[in-house]
Each structure stands twice: as C-alpha cells, then as structure tokens.
VOGUTOR-439935 format. One record per residue (C-alpha): residue number from 1; z, y, x. Coordinates in nm, 2 decimals. Each point is the difference from the previous one (the first is absolute). Layout:
# residues N
(NUM, (Z, Y, X))
...
# end
This chain:
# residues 297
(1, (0.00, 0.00, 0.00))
(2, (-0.11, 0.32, 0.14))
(3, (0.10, 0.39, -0.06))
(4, (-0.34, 0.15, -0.22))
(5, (-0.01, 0.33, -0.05))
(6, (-0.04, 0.09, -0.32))
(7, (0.13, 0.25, -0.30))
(8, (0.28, -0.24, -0.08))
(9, (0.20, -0.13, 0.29))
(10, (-0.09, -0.32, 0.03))
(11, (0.27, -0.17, 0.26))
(12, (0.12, -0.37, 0.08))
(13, (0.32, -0.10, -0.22))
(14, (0.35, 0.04, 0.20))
(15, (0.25, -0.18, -0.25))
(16, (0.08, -0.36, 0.04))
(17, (0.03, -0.26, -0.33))
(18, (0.26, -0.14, 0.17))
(19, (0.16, 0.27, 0.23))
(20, (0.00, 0.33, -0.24))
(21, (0.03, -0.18, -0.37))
(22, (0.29, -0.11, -0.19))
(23, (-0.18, -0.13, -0.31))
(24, (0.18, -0.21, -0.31))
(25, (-0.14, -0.34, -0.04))
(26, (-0.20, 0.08, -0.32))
(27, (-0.21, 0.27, 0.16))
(28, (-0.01, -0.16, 0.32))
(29, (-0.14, -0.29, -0.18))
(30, (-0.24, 0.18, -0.18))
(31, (-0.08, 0.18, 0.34))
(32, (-0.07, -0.32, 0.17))
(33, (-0.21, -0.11, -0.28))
(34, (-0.23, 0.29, 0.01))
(35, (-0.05, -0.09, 0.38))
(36, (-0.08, -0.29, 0.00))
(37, (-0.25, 0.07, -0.26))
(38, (-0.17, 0.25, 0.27))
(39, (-0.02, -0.21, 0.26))
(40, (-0.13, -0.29, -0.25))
(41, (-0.25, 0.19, -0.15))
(42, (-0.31, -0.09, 0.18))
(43, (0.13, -0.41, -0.04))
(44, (0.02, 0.11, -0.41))
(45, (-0.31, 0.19, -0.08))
(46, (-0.25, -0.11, 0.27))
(47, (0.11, -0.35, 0.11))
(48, (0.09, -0.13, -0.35))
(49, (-0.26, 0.23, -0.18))
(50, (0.21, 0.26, -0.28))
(51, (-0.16, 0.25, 0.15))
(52, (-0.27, -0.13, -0.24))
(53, (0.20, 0.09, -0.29))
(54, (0.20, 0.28, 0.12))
(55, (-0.22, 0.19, 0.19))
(56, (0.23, 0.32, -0.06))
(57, (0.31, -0.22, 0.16))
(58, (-0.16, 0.12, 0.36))
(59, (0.28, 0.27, 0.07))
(60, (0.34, -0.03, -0.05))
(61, (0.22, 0.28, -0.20))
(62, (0.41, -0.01, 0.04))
(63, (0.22, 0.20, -0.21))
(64, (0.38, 0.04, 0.14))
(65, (0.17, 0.16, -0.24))
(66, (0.42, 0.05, -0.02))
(67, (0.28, 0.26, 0.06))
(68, (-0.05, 0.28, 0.31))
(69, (0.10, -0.15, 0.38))
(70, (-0.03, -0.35, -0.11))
(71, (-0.28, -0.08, 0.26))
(72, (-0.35, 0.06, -0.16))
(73, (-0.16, 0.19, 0.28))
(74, (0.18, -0.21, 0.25))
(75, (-0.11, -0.33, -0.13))
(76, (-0.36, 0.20, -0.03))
(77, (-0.01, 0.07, 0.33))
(78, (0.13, -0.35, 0.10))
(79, (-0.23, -0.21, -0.21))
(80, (-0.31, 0.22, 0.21))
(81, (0.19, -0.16, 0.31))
(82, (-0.01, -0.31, -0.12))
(83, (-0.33, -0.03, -0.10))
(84, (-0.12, 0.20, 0.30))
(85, (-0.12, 0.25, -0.14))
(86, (0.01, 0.44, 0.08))
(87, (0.18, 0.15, -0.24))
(88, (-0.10, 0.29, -0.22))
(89, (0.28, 0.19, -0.21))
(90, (-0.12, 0.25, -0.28))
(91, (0.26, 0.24, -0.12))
(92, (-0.05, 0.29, -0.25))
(93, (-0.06, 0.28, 0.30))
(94, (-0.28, -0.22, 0.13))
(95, (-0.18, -0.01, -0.37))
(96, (0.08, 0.37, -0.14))
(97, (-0.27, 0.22, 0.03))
(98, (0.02, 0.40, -0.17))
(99, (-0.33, -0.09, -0.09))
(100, (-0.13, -0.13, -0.33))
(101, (-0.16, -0.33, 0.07))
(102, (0.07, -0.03, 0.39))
(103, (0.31, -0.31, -0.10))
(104, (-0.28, -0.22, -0.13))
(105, (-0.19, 0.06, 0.33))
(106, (0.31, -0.04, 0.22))
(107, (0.09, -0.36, -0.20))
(108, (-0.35, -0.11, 0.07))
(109, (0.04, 0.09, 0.39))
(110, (0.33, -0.18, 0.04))
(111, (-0.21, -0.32, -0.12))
(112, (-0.30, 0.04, 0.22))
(113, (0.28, 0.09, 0.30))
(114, (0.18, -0.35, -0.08))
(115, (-0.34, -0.17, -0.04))
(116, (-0.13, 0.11, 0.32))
(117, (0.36, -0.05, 0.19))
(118, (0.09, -0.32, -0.17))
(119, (0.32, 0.18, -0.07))
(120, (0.27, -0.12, -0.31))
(121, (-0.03, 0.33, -0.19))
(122, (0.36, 0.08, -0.16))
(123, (-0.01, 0.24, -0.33))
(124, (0.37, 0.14, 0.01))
(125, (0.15, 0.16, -0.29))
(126, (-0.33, -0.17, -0.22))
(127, (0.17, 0.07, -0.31))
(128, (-0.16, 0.33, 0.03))
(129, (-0.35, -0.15, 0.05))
(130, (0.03, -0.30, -0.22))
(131, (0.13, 0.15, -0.33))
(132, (-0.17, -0.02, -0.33))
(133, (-0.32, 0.19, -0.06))
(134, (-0.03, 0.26, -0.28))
(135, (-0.14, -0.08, -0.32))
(136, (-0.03, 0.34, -0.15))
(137, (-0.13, 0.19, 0.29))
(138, (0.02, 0.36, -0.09))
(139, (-0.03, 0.16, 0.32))
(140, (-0.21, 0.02, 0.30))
(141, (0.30, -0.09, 0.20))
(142, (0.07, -0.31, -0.19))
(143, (-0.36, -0.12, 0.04))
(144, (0.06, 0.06, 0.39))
(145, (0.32, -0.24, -0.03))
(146, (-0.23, -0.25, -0.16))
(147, (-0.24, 0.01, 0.26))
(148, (0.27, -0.02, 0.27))
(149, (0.11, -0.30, -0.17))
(150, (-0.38, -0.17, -0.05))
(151, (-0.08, 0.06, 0.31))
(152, (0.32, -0.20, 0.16))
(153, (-0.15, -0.28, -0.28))
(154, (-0.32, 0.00, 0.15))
(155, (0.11, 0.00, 0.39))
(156, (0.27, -0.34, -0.12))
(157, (-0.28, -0.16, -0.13))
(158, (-0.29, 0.07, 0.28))
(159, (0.31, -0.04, 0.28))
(160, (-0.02, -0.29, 0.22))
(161, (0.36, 0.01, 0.16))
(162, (0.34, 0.03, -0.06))
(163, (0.19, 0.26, -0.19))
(164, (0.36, 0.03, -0.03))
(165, (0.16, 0.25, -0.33))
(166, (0.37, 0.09, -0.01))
(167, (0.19, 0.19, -0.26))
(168, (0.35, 0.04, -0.11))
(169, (-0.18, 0.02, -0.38))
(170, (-0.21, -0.26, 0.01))
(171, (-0.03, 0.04, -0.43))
(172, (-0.18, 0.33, 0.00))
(173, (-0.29, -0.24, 0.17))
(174, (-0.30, -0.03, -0.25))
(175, (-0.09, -0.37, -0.12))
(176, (-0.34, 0.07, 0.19))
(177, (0.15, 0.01, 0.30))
(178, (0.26, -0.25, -0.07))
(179, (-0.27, -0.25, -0.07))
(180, (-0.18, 0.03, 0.34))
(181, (0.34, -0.08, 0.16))
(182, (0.06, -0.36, 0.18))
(183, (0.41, 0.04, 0.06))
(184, (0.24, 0.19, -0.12))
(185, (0.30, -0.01, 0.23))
(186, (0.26, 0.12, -0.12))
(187, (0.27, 0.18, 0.27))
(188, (0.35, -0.03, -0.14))
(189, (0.33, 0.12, 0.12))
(190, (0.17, -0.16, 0.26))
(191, (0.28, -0.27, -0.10))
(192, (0.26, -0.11, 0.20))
(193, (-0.15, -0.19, 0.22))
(194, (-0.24, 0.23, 0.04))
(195, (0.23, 0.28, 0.09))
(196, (0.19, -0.21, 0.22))
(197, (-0.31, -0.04, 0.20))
(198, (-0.13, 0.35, -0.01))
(199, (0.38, 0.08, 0.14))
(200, (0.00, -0.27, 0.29))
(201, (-0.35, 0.16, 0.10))
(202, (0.06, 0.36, -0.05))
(203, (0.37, -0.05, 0.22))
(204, (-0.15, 0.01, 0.32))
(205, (0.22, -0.15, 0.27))
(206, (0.04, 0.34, 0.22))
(207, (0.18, 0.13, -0.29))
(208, (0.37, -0.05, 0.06))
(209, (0.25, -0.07, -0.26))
(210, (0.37, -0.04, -0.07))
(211, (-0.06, -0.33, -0.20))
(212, (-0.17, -0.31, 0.02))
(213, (-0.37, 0.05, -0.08))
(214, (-0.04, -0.27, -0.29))
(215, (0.29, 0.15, -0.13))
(216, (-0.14, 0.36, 0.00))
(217, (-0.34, -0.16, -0.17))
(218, (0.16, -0.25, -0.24))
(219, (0.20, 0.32, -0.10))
(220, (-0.29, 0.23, -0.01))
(221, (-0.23, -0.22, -0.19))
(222, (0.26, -0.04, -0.31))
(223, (0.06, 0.38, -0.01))
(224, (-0.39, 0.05, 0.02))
(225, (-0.12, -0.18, -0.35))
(226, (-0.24, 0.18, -0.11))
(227, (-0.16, 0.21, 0.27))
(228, (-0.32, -0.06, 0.18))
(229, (-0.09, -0.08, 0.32))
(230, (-0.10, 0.33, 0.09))
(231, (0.34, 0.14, -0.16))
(232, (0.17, -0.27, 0.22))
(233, (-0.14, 0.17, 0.30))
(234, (0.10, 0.32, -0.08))
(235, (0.35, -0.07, -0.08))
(236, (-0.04, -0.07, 0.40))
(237, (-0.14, 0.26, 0.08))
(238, (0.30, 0.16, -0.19))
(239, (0.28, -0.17, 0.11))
(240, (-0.11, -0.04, 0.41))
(241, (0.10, 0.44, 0.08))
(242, (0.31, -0.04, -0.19))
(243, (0.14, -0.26, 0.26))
(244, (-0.08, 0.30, 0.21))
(245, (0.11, 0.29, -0.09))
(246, (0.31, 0.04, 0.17))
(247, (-0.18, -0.11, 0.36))
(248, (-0.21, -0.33, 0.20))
(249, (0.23, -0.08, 0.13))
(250, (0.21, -0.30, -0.08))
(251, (-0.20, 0.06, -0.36))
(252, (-0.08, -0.31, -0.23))
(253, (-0.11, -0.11, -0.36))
(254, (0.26, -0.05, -0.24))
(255, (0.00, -0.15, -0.37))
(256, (0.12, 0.37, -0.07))
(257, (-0.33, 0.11, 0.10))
(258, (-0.19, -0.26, -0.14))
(259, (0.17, 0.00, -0.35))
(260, (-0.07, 0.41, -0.02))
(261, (-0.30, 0.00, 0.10))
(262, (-0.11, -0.28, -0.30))
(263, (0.22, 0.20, -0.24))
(264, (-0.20, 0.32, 0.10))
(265, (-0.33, -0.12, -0.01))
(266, (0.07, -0.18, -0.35))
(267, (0.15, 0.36, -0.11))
(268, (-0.34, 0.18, 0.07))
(269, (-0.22, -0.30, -0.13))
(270, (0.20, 0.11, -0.30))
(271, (0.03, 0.35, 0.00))
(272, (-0.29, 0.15, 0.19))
(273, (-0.37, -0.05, -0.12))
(274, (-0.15, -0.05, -0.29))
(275, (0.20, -0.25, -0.25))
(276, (-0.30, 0.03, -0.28))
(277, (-0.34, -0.07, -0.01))
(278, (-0.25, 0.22, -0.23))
(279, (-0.22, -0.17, -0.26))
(280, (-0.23, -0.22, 0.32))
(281, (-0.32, 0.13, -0.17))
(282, (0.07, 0.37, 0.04))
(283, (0.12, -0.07, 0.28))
(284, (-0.27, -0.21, 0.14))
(285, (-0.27, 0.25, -0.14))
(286, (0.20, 0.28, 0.24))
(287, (0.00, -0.15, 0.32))
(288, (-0.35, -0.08, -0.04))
(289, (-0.08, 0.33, -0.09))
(290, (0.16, 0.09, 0.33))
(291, (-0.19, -0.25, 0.16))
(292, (-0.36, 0.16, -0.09))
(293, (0.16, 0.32, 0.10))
(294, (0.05, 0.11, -0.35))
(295, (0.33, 0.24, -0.11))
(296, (0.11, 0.05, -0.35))
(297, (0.00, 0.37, -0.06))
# end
C-alpha cells in the first residue's frame, strides 16, 4: 500500500484488530463475519458462480451503527488493515461545499479516489448522507438534497470496493440505502468485561499506583457501567494530573483519583451537551442543507 496523492487523504490504516480494539463478542462476531466474507468473496461469486445471479453483490457496503466512542472508526480503520487495504475517511468538512451542487461532485470524487487507490472509503457521520429523501420537494434546495442523495445511490451501485457507513442514528437512514447494505454491526456499550479490558490496556505500566493494578481495574470497571470506551479514556486522561498536583515526585494513582474522575466524567455525560434530540427529519434536512452550503435565513 502506497501514499497517492489525491483530494482525500488516502493513507495505510494504523489501528490493530487485535492491539487497539476492545470489541463485545456480538459485534466482534458480526465483525469477523463480514471479514471473512471479503476475503471469500472471489471463492463465492467467481469460483462457485453467484456472481451470475447477484451481479450487484460485487462491492461490499458495512453499516456500524451504536452510541458515540464505541469503536466505529476504529474498527473502520482496522478492518482496512486487515484486509490490506489504504484507508479513506470522509467526514462532513471534506463533502460541504458553499456551492449549490458542488456535494454531489465531491461524493462522486471520493468514489473515483477509492477506485483508483483501492482504498476502504469510510462515510462518517452517514446519517447525514443517508436520510430519507423528500417527497414533496418544494424548494430548489430540497431538490439539491435529493440529488446529493441519488448521486451517493448511483456511485454504491456502479462501486466496485469497499465502503464502510457509521452513525450514532443509524434510523434516520432511508430504506434505499438500507437495502444496498450487507452488515449491520452494531457497536454497543462496553460491559464488564469489556471495561475490565479497556482498563488493563488503557493502565499503562509506567503509571505508578498506591494499589494493586487489578484491584484499581476490577474497581474501575464496576464504577464505569455505562460509559464508552472513549469516556473510559478520558476519565484517564482526568484522573492521571490529579495524582499530580501537589508535585512528581513521590506522586502515584490512587482509587481517590480514579473514582472522581468516573464520577466527573459521568456528571458532564449528564449535564453538559445536548440531552434531546429534535424531530430526526428537521433535523436531518438542516445539516444537509449545511452540507450543500445552504443557511436558513
């Protein structure tokens, strides 16, 4: 895999299956399935012929769908690895354009890019891109969200390679879209066990402590029901200056630390943000109105 230079940055994958994920079973299962479907594929629908009645079954589109810092992108990025493959990832800023029209043009380049790289292309935040299209169109900025949304139709079904979509709202997604999708992995919360492991990786051993380390992650994980892994890493990132404030020296982590931390980063998952989502079709029709470069006056 080589660096191409492109409009999209098109680089080789850096996370590890095995080294940078903590996955439950279910999705890792489901994640493993979809892999070995890939490297399959050419046994499947040229060897054993299906490609004779499912000529469309050429590409292969994921959906990873599940609550913020549960591991999408990671696990997007990995699976390129796996496979490998260059990775492609396609946020709003890359597709926003303050000209009518220019989206559409931009979708269809971050195909050809993937085509001619052989790069997984990763749609993050898709909700925005795969929501339902109007049916009373009553403005020429609804028929550009339309268009938007054809032409992403058009490029999945012309697309010979791999796309990956993620989405904390994976039911704004129009049944068009959700029809041309192989997997839907879901990305849950971590459990226990899960935690437990996120903990034992995220405790580095340079870090010192006042306690026994399983007992600091056994501890950890049962306070931390509920919060994702990237909310598990920021309760470090919390809790690791507070074993220093009063000096380096002779400093070390303590369940003090630990425990406040978790307790602040639950508070603000609580308190801070927004606890309410507006009706998803307003809301969807906004941010793709934003992404064609379109304000409501």
């Amino acid at each position: 895999m080589k660096e191409i230079s492109t409009n999209f940055e098109v680089r080789e994958p850096k996370i590890s299956l095995d080294k940078d994920l903590v996955l439950p079973a279910e999705t890792h299962r489901m994640f493993n399935e979809a892999i070995g479907a890939l490297k399959h594929h050419k046994t499947i629908y040229s060897d054993w012929g299906f490609g004779l009645v499912d000529p469309q079954g050429r590409n292969m589109v994921l959906n990873f769908y599940g609550p913020p810092g549960t591991g999408k992108t990671l696990a997007a990025e990995a699976l390129a690895g796996i496979l490998q493959r260059n990775f492609i990832h396609i946020g709003i800023s890359e597709l926003e354009s303050k000209y009518v029209g220019e989206t559409a043009k931009n979708i269809s380049a971050a195909f050809n890019e993937a085509a001619l790289s052989g790069a997984l292309l990763f749609f993050d935040e898709a909700d925005t891109l795969l929501g339902a299209r109007l049916s009373s169109v009553t403005q020429g900025i609804d028929n550009e969200i339309n268009a938007m949304r054809s032409t992403l139709l058009i490029e999945l079904e012309r697309f010979d390679g791999i796309v990956v979509f993620a989405t904390n709202f994976a039911r704004n997604y129009d049944a068009a879209f959700v029809s041309r999708i192989r997997y839907h992995i879901e990305f849950l919360l971590p459990d226990l066990e899960g935690r437990t492991a996120l903990y034992k990786k995220m405790l580095v051993p340079g870090i010192p402590t006042n306690d026994e380390r399983d007992n600091l992650v056994q501890k950890c994980a049962e306070l931390s029901a509920g919060l994702s892994g990237r909310e598990i890493r920021t309760v470090l990132r919390t809790a690791l200056p507070k074993a220093l404030v009063n000096g380096v020296e002779g400093a070390s982590l303590t369940w003090q630390h630990l425990s406040e931390a978790i307790q602040e980063v639950k508070k603000s998952k609580k308190d801070v943000g927004a606890q309410h989502r507006v009706d998803a079709s307003t809301s969807n029709i906004s941010v793709s109105q934003k992404l064609l470069g379109i304000e409501n006056k």
